[in-house]
N, C-alpha and C positions, 0 to 999 in steps of 0.2 A: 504493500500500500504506500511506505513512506515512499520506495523506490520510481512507481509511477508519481507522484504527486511532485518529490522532486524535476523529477525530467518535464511535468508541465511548469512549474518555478521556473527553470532553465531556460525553458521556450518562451515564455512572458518575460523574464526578464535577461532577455540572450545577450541586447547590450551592454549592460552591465557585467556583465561575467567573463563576456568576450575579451570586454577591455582589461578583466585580470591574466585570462590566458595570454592575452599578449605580451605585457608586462611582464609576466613571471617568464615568456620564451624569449622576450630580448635581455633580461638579466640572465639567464641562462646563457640563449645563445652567444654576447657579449664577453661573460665569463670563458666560456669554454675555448671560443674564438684566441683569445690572446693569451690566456693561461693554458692554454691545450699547448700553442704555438711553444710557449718558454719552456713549458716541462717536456714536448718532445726535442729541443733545442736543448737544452740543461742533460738529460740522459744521453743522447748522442754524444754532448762532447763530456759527459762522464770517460764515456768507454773511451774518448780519443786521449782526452788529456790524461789518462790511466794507461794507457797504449804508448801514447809518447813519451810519459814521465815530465811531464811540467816542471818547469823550473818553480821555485815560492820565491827565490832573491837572482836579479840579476847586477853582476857586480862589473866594472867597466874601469879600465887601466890604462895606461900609457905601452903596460908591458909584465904579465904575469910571467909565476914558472911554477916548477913542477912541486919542489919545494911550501912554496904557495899553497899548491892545491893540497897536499899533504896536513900541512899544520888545519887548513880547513877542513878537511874532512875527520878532524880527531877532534871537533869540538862536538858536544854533549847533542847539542840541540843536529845537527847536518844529519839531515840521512845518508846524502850521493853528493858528487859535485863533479865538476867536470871543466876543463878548458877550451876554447876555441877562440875562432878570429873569421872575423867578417869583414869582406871587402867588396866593393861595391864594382859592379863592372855592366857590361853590354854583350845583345846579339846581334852581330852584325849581318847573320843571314835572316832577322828576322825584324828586319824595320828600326834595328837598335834599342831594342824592349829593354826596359832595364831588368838587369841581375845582380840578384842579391846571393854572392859566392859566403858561404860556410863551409871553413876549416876544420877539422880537428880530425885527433888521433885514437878516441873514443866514441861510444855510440847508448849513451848510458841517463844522459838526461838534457830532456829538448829531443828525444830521437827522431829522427826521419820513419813516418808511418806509409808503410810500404800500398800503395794500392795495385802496382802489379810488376814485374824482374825481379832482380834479385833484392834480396835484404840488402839496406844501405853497410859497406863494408868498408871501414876507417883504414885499413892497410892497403886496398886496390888503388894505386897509384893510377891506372891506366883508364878507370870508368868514374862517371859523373851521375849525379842521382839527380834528378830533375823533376819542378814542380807538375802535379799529373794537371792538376786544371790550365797551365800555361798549353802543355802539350794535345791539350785537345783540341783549343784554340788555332793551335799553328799547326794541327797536324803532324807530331813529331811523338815517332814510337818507339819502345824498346828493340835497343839494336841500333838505330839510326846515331848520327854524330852528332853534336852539337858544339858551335864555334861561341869562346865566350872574348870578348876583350876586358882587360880592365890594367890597374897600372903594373902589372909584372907582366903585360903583354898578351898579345894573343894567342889561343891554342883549342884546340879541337879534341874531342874526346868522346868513346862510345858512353850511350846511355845505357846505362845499365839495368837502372829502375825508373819508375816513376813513383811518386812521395807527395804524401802531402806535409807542413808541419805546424803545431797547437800553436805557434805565436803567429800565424799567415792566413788566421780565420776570417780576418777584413783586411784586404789588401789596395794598394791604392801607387802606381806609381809618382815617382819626385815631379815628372813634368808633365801629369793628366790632371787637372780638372775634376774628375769622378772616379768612379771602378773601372775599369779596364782590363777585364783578366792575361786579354792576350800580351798587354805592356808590362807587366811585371811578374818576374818569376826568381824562383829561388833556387840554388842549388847547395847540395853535399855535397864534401869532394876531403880525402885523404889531407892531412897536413903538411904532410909528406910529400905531396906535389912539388911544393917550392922546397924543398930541405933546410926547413926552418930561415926563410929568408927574412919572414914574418914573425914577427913577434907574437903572443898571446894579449889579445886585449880585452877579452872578454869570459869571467868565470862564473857559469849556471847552480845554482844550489838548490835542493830540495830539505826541506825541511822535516824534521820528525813532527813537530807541532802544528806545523803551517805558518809560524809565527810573523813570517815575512819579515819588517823591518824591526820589528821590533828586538830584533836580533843585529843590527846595524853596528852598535855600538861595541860587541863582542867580536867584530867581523874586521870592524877597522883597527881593532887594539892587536887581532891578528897578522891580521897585514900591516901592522905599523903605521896604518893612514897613508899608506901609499897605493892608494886609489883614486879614482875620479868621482865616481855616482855608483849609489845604489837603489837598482827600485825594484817594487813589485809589481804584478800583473797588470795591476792599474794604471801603471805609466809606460805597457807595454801596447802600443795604437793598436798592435794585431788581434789583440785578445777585450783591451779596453772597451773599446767601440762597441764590439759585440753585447758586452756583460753591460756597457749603458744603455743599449737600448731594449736588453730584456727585463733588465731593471724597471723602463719605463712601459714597458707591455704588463708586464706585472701589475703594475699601479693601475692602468688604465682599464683593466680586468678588477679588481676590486670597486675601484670609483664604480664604471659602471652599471654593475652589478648592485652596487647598495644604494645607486640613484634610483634606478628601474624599481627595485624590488621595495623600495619607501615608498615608491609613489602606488604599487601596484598595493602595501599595506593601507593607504590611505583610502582608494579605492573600495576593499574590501571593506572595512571597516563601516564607510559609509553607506554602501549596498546592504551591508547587512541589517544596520541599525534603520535600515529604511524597509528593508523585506519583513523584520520581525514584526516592526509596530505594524505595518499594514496587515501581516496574516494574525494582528492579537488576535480574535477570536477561535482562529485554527487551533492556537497555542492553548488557550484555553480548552478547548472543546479535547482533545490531545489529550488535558494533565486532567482531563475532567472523567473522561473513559478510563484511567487508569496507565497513562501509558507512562513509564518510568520519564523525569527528568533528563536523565542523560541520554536517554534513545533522543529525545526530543532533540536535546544539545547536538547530537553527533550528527542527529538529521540535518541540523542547521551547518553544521563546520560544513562538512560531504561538499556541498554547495564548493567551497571555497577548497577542498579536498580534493575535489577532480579538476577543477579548472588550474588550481595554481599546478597540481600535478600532471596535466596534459600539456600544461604549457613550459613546465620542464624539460618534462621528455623531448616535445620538438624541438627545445631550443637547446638538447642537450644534442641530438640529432642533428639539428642545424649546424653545429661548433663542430662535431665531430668529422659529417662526412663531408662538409664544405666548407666552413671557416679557420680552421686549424692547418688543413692541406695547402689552401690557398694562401695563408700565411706565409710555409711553408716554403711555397713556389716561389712566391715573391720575394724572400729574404735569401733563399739558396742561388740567387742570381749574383748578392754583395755580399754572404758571409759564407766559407766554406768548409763546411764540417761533413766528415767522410759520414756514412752510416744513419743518416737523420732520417727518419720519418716520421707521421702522422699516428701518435701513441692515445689509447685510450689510458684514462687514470682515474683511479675510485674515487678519487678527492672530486670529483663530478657528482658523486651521488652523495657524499657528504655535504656538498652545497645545496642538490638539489634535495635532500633532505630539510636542510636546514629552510630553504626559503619555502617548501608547503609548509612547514611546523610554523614559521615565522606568519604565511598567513594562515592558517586556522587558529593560531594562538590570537591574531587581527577578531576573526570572525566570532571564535569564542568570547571574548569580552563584548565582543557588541553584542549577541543575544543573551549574557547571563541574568544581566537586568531585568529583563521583561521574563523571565523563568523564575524568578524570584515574587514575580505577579502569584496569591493565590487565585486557581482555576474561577472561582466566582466573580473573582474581581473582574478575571481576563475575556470573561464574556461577554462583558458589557465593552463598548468600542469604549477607548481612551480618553480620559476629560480633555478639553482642550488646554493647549497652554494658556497662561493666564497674559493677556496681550500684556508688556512693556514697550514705553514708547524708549527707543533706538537713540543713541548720543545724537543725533543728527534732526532728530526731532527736535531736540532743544535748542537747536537753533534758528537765527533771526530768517534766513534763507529757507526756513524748512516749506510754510505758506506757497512763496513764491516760484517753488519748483512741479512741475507736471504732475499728472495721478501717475503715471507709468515710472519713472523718475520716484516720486516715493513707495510704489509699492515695491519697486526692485532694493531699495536700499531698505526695509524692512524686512525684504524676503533673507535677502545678504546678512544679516544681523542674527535673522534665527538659526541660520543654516551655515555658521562659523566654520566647518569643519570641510563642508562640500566646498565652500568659497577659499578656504585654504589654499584643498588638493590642488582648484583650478590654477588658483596664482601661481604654486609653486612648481608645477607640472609646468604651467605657459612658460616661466621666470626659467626652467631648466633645459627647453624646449626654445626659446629665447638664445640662448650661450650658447646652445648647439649650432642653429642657425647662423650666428654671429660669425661663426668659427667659416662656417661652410662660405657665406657668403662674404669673406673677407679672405678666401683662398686665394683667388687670381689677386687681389688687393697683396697680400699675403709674399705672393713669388714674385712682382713686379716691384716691391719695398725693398727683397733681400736680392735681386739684381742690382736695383739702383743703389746700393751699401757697399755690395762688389765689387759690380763693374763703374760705376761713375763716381766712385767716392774714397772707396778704397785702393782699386785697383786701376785707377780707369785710361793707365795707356791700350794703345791697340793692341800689341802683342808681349808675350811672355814668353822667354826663351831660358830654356833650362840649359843649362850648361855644363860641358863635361866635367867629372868629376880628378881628373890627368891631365884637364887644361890648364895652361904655363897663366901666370898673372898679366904677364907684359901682350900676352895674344889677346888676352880678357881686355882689357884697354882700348888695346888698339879697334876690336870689334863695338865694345859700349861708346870710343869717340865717333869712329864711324855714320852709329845711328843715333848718336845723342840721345845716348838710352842711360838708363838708372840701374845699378848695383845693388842686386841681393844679397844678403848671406843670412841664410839660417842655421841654426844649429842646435841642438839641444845642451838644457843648462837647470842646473839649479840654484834659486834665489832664499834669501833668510831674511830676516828681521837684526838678526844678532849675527856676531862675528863667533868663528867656530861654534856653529849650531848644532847640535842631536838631532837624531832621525825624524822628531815629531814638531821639528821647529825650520825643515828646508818645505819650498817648494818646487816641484818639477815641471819645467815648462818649455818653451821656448824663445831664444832668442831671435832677434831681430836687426840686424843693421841694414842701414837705409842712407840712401848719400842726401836727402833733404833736397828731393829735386823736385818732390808733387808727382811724382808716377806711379809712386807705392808709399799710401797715407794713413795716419793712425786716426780713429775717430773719439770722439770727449764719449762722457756717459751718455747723452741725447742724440748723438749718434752726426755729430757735425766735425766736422774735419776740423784736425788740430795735430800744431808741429810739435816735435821736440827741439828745446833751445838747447845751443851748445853748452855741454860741461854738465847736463845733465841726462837723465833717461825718463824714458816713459815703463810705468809699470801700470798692466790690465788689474782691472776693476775688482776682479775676483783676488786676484794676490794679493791684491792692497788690503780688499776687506778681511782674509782671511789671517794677516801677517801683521794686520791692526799697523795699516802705514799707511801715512798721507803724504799730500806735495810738500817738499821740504826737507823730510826723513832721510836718512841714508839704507841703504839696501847693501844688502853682499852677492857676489854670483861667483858661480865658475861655468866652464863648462864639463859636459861630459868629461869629452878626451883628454882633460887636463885636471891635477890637483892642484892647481892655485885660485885664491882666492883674492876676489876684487871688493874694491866698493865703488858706490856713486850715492849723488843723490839726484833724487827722486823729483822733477822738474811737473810731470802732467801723470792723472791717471786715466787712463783709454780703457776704452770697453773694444772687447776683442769677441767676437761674436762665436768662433768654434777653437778657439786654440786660445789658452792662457799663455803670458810670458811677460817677455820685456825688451823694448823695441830701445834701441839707441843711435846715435850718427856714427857715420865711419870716422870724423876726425875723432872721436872720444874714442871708437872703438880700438884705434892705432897707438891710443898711449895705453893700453892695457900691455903691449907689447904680446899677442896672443895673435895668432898665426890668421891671417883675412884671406878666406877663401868663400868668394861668391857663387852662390850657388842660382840666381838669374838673372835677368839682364829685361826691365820692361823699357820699352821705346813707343814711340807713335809713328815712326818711318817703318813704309812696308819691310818684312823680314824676313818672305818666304825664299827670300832668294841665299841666305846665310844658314839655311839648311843642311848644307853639304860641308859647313864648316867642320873643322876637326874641331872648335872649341866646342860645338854645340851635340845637344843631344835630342833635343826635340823643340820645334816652335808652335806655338798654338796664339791663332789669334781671338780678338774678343769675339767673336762671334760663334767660333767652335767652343768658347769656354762658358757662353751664356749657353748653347747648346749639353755640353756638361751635364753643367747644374741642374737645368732645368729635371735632366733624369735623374741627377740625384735627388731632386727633390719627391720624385713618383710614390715614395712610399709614406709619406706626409702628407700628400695630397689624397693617398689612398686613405688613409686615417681618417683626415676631414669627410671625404663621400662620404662614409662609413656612417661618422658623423651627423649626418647631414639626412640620409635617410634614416636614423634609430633617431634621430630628434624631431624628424616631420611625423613620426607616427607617432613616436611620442604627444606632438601639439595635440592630433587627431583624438586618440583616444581620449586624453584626457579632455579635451574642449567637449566631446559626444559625453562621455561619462558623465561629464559636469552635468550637460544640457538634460539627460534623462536622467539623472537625479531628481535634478528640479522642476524638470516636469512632473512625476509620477511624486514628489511631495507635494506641489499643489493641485494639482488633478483636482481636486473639490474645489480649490478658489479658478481655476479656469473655467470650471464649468459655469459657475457660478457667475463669472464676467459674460459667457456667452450668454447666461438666461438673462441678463441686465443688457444684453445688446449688443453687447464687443463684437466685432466681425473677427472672424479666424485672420484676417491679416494683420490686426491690431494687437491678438493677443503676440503672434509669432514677434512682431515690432520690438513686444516690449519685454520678450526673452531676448532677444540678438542683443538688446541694449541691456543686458546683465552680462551677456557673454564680452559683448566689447568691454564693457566697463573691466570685468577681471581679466581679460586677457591687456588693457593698456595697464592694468597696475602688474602683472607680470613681467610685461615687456618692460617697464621700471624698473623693475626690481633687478631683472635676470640681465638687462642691456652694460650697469655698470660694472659686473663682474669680468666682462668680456675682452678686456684689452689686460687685465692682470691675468686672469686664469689660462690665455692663450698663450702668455710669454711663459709659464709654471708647465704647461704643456711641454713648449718644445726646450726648454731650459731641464725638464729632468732627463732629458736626453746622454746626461753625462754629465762632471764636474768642467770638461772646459768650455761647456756651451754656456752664452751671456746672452742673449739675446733682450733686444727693449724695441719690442716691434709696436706699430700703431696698427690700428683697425680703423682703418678710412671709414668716413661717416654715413655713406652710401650702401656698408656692409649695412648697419644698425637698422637706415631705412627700410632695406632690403627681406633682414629678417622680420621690421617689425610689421610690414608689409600683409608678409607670407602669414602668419600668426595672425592678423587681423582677417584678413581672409577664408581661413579656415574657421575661424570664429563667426561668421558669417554664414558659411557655408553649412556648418553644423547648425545654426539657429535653422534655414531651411528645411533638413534632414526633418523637423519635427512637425512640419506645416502639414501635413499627410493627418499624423495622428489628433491634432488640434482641430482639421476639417471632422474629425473623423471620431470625435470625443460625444459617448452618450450621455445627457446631461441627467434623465432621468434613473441610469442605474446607479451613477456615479454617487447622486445628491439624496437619492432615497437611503432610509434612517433605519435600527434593526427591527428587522420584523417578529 
């Protein structure tokens, strides 16, 4: 009996319910979508970085030994450790891609993970082990040769394997613009090729604790501080990048999820508490026959049992066979971990448990009140409220405003809870839109930041890394072009700092010509004056330093330490550091090697230079971007339809709420005359009225929450982006519209309302 009478509930009131299955299958789906994506991302490269042996501390020298590695590895905390040497070179049979050459005489931590020849073999002088995703790009197989140049010259060598390895997850060559699989690759190769021509610069550790840096201080007292830098994973771009952006899929699967599933509790809450009072008699007539309390209770959750529960399922469905894959798809194009796929995980059913518990627990408080009616009471229909007149009554304005106009601000007063849901539904449904409708605003901001503010010569010429200084010269007079150099370096507060008091970043030298420019915190071009540096926004704030201060640095490949002070702080939008001129940078007495060369004279024709290694002008580099931007913009769509269905249900929700609450006062306005267009009139004008206090509410969070968005992308992302005011229009546009649109949805049932069954009294 209860079972059919349910299913007629369900069918009378289908929109209300529907808009909880929805709700609870885009917080599912939502969830599953992004946290599916990281925990099959997360297991995958369990096994890789378990396979390769990950380094926990990587430690950088002028020139390790063997000795070295010894005293390291007998300290308490090291599990493994190991030496090598990294030198940067090219392929000359393959467009001059760059190659990143790895030395060593070991194979024991950071290993080369084999995906098909032989195991990478430290003693085979004669074979090269080579990146497998480079080689699929360029067509190059086991067995074939590969020509590498770099500064110990050119030579040719069979491949032996092809490899992927754990610090090469996100790859990006020195003179692309974006990902590029086919421009950069990696190789292994014996130490013993050069017969120790090269020195050891670089020694890998694995830790027993994980402890990472925090082991820094035991490390340098080993080595006697004769080192350059020490970091961890985090300051490692191949693995960083990665781990920030699942970081930020993580959050964005939470957030999601406990926005959908609040709005889908408020929802329920109010359906129900409107379903019980209307069936009071049922309810009575029920505890009047005998029929237990809780049968009665359970009947009522059920309601809220199958819908929040069906709409689980789909959205667990949703995430599984198509949002989680597709993730998937499109993150294995920029990040590359051998073994990934699309993992189901019971932490799904623990959610999806959790959000039907979360709403019947909704459901249950809203009918326990009216169960606590004795059965006599409950068969008499409900006294009416006892009128109060509204804060809005009491005032001088109150006379002077329309009948439609006070009965909606009366109605709004009783029905606290349903006028809530709407605002905050509209107000979140608002931000989404914001976001969507401030995309193309969005990519055409962090162009013009780039390429006309930052960046904005025509071309950018990367330069060989074996090119002479005196050739470098002669080609930057040439084209009256501007000096690069980058490098990596770490900055302090204090002079000889501890591990918890450097930071790791990047340098900067710049000849102060306006072709490569630093920008203030508002994002406007700003110089550094000589005799001082510029230090980004985030170091500053984090190292508790302002203009004035003095700062310490080194770089990597060196253990000396500098100071300056601290002239401007700049906001650095994806790379933290510290930007300085070349004349400061010459009395450092620290080796100047430019790494490009930007000009506004055409530069395709200096291509074939031996200094250079690749040119790219602004046009292929707005092109770049713009893909790298594809998976941001994929977020926003995303966006943009989970927050238009959002407006929808909840503006419908609202609108049948408030209809089937006053159902007796409509009837009642049509017996007094109202035409069915007047009443519809002066619903659309409640739904406006809450959807522009939404669009209030939800428009000013929109230029903070959007910068929080692409800022937990990682620690070097800064971003202080604006949302053109046309986004705002745009969303609040769409949101009025729908509000509109739903007012109509109801003109059917107001034509269509019987006054006499409605308004007759218990028989």
């Amino acid at each position: 009996m209860l079972v059919r009478k349910m299913l007629r509930d369900l069918k009378q009131n289908f929109g209300q319910f529907f808009s909880v299955f929805i709700l609870a299958m885009l917080a599912m789906a939502m969830y599953v979508t992004f946290e599916g994506h990281v925990l099959s991302e997360e297991n995958a490269r369990k096994v890789f970085h378990k396979e390769c042996n990950t380094a926990d501390l990587w430690v950088y020298g002028e020139s390790f030994n063997e000795n070295q590695l010894e005293d390291i590895k007998k300290l308490s905390f090291v599990k493994n450790a190991q030496l090598r040497t990294k030198i940067n070179g090219s392929a000359p049979d393959c467009d001059d891609a760059q190659v990143d050459i790895y030395l060593t005489d070991e194979n024991v931590v950071n290993k080369a993970y084999r995906i098909s020849g032989e195991p990478f073999d430290p003693s085979d002088k004669d074979g090269i082990w080579l990146t497998d995703a480079f080689a699929k790009k360029r067509h190059i197989s086991v067995g074939d040769d590969f020509t590498v140049k770099c500064k110990m010259g050119t030579f040719t060598k069979k491949v032996k394997g092809l490899i992927e390895a754990c610090e090469y997850e996100y790859r990006q060559a020195d003179g692309d613009a974006d990902v590029y699989i086919e421009n950069i690759a990696f190789v292994y190769m014996s130490y013993d090729v050069f017969e120790g021509e090269i020195p050891y610069t670089e020694m890998d550790i694995v830790t027993k604790d994980a402890g990472a840096l925090a082991h820094e201080d035991k490390i340098a007292k080993t080595l006697n501080h004769e080192y350059s830098a020490i970091i961890d994973r985090k300051s490692v771009p191949g693995l960083a990048r990665f781990d920030s952006e699942l970081s930020q899929h993580r959050s964005f699967s939470y957030v999601f999820a406990i926005v959908f599933l609040g709005i889908a509790v408020l929802v329920i809450a109010t359906s129900m508490s409107r379903m019980v009072e209307k069936q009071r008699t049922q309810i009575g007539t029920m505890n009047a026959l005998g029929m237990k309390k809780s049968k009665v209770l359970f009947h009522y959750i059920s309601f809220s049992l199958i819908t929040s529960g069906l709409g689980v399922v789909g959205g667990m469905l949703l995430g599984v066979l198509w949002g989680a894959p597709y993730m998937l798809k499109v993150f294995g194009e920029y990040y590359i971990v051998p073994g990934r796929k699309s993992e189901f995980n019971m932490i799904y059913f623990v959610l999806g448990v959790a959000i039907v518990a979360i709403c019947c627990i909704a459901a249950c408080f809203s009918c326990m009140k009216l169960l606590k009616v004795r059965p006599a009471q409950a068969l008499r229909p409900a006294a009416p409220r006892a009128g109060q007149r509204c804060i809005a009554e009491r005032l001088s304005i109150w006379e002077k405003l329309s009948f439609s106009s006070q009965y909606n601000v009366r109605d709004i007063s009783r029905g606290k809870l349903r006028a809530f849901m709407s605002i905050a539904g509209t107000a979140f449904g608002m931000l989404l839109m914001v976001y969507g409708a401030g995309c193309s605003g969005f990519l055409d901001d962090m162009k013009a930041l780039v390429f006309d503010k930052t960046t904005p010569a025509e071309y950018q010429i990367k330069l060989a890394e074996d090119a002479g200084m005196e050739d470098i010269e002669q080609l930057s007079d040439s084209l009256d072009g501007e000096l690069i150099m980058t490098s990596a370096l770490e900055v302090s507060a204090v002079k000889n700092a501890a591990s918890n008091q450097k930071k790791k970043g990047v340098l900067t030298v710049t000849e102060g010509k306006n072709l490569y420019n630093i920008l203030n915190t508002d994002n406007e071009i700003t110089k550094v004056e000589e005799g001082t540096v510029a230090l980004s926004r985030k170091f500053a704030s984090e190292l508790n330093l302002k203009v004035g201060d003095t700062v310490y640095w080194h770089l990597y490949t060196r253990n000396e330490w500098h100071k300056a002070k601290i002239g401007v702080i700049y906001r650095s939008s994806e790379t933290q550091g510290m930007t300085m001129l070349r004349k400061d940078y010459s009395k450092s007495k620290e080796l100047y090697k430019p790494t490009m060369l930007m000009t506004n004279k055409p530069a395709k024709k200096v291509e074939s230079d031996s200094c250079v290694t690749s040119v790219n002008s602004k046009a292929q580099m707005e092109k770049a971007f713009e893909k790298s931007m594809e998976i941001v913009n994929l977020l926003v769509y995303m966006m943009i339809i989970f927050s238009a269905i959002c407006v929808i249900v909840v503006l419908y929700n609202s609108g049948s709420l408030s209809f089937n609450e006053r159902i007796k006062e409509l009837a009642t306005l049509k017996v007094m005359g109202f035409q069915s267009g007047a009443i519809r009139k002066m619903m659309s004008q409640q739904n406006i009225w809450l959807s522009i206090i939404g669009i209030i509410v939800g428009a000013p969070f929109g230029k903070v929450t959007f910068n929080m968005m692409m800022n937990s992308n990682g620690e070097n992302f800064d971003y202080n982006l604006s949302i053109h005011p046309i986004a705002y229009v745009e969303a609040g546009i769409f949101v009025l519209v729908v509000s509109v649109l739903v007012s109509f949805m109801f003109s059917k049932r107001i034509r269509r309302l019987d006054m006499v069954e409605v308004l007759k009294g218990v028989e």
